[in-house]
C-alpha positions in Angstrom: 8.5 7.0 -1.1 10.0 5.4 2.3 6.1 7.2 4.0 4.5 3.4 4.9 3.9 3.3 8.4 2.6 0.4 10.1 -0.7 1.6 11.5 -2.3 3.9 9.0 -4.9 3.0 5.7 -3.8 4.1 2.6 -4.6 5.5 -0.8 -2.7 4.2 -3.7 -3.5 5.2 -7.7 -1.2 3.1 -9.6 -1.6 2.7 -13.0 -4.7 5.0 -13.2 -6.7 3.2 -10.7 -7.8 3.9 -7.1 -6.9 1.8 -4.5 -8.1 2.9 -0.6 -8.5 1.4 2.9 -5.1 -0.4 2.6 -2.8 -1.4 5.0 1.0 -1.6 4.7 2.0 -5.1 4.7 5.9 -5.4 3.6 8.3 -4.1 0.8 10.1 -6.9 -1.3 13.1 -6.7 -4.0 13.4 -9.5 -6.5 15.0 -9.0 -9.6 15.7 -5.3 -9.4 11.8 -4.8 -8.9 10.1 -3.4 -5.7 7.3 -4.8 -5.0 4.7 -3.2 -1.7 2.1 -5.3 -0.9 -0.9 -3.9 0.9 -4.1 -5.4 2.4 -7.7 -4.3 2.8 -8.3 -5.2 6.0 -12.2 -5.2 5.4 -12.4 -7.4 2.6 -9.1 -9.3 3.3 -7.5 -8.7 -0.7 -3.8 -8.4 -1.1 -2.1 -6.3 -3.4 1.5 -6.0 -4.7 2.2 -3.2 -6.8 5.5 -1.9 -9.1 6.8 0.6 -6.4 7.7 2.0 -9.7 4.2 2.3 -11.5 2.5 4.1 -7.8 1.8 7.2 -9.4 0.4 8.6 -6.1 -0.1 8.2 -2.6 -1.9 9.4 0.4 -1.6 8.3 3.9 -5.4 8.7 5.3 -5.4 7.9 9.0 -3.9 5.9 11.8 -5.9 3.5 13.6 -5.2 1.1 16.3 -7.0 -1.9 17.2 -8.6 -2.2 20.4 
């Protein structure tokens, strides 16, 4: 699952739920547990899921600020 780039959005479903629009952020290890956090950019939310627990993911588009 090494796909994050950093300037796409991102849909996640992890743990039966749908997460979109998200932005890779950074991947973290503590305790034997990866952790990816992602951010909406619209709305401004973090997320950090269970790298384990992403049951899917789809890389949606690139975009780059202008």
């Amino acid at each position: 699952m090494n796909t994050f780039r950093d300037n796409g959005l991102y849909e996640i479903i992890y743990e039966k739920r749908n997460f979109t629009f998200l932005q890779f952020v950074r991947m973290d290890t503590i305790c034997d547990i990866c952790y990816v956090t992602l951010k909406n950019p619209v709305t401004g939310e973090m997320f950090s899921f269970d790298k384990s627990k992403i049951n899917d993911i789809h890389f949606r588009q690139e975009f780059t600020f202008v």
